[in-house]
N, C-alpha and C positions, 0 to 999 in steps of 0.2 A: 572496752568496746572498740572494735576495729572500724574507722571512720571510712566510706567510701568516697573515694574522689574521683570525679566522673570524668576524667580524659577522653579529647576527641579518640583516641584510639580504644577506650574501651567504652566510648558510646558504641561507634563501631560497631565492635566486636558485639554487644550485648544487642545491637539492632539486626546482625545477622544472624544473630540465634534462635531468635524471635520473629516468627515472619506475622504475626498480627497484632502485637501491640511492644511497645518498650518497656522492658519491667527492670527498674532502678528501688533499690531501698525506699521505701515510702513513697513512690513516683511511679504509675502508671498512665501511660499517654498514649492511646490507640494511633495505629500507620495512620496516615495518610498522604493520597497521590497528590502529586504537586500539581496534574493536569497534564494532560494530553499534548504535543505541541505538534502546527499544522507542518504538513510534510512540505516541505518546500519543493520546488520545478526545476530538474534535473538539467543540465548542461545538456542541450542537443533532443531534447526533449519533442520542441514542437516541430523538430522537422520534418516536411510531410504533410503537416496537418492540414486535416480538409474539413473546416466548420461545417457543420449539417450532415455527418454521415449517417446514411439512414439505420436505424435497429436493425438488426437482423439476428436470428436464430443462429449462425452458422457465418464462418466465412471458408468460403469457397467451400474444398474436399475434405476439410477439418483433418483430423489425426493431433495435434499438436492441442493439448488447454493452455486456456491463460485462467488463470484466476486472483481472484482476491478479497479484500475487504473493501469498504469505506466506513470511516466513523468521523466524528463532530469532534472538531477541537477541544480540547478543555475536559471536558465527562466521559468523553470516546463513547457517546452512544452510536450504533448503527445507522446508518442514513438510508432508509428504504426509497425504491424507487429514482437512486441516486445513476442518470446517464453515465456511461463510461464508454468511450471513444477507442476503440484498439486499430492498429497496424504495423506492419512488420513485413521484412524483407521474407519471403517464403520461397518454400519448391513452387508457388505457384502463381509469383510476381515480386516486381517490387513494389518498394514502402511508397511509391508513388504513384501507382499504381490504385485506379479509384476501385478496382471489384479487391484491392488486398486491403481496405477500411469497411469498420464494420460498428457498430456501439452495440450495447446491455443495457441492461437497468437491474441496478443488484434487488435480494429479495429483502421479505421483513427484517433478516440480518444482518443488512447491509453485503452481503454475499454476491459476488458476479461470477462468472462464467463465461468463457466462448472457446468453442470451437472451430479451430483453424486449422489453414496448413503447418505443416512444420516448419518454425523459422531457421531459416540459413544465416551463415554469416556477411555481412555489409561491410565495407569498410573494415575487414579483420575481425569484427565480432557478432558474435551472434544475440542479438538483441529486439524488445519490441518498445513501442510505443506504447502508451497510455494518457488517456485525458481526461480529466473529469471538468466538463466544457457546460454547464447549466447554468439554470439562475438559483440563488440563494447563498452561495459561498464561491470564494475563489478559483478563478479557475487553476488549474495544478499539471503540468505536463511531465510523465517519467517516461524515463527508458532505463529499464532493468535490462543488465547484461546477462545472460546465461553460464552457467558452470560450464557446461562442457555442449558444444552445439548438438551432441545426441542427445541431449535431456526430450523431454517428451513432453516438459511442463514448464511454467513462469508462475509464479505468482510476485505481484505488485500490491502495495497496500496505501491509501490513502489515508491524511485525516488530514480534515478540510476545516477552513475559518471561514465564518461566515461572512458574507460580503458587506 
């Protein structure tokens, strides 16, 4: 009888073969996520930021989305209803600029959206703001850099710890 011996490298290997449970000789042990961990607040993030900016449908001439998620530390459930604060340098101001801030509130999916101008480059890069500024969990400030400043689109992803 050929004895198995279970080396880190051929857990491994036997975990990446398997994407929903680990199957060892006599030993079955279902995955499990080790949990979600909250996104931390980006270098350069809050700056800009103007607390209270009001929802809106749109900012400014749109052409340009932002999107993304929110989900809850730990379980990554969707956070409905969850405010997100956007601005960005655009064709049609800067990040300082109070009509180039705007917020959302993602749907039952935790899902956001806005439509804005196209962001231009700042400071040599092309990038936006993000906040997730409410009560219930911490507040989280990004700024996602863009691939190439033609991109058409951003998306930014939260997951939030609860306050």
């Amino acid at each position: 009888m050929t004895r198995f011996n279970p080396t880190r490298r051929r857990l491994l290997a036997a975990g990446a073969a398997s994407a929903g449970a680990l199957i060892l000789p006599g030993l079955t042990v279902p995955a499990r996520a080790a949990g979600l961990a909250p996104t931390p607040t980006m270098r350069g993030g809050a700056n800009n930021y103007r607390p209270g900016a009001p929802i809106v449908e749109r900012i400014g001439g749109g052409g340009f989305l932002m999107s993304g998620t929110v989900r809850r530390a730990g379980d990554g459930a969707p956070i409905a209803g969850a405010r997100i604060q956007i601005w960005a340098h655009t064709t049609e101001g800067h990040e300082r600029d109070w009509h180039s801030h705007g917020a959302t509130l993602t749907d039952a999916d935790g899902v956001f959206r806005m439509d804005m101008p196209q962001i231009v480059p700042a400071f040599g890069q092309a990038h936006g703001h993000l906040a997730y500024d409410s009560d219930g969990f911490e507040t989280v400030f990004l700024r996602p850099v863009m691939a190439r400043s033609s991109d058409t689109a951003l998306e930014a992803h939260f997951v939030l710890k609860p306050a």
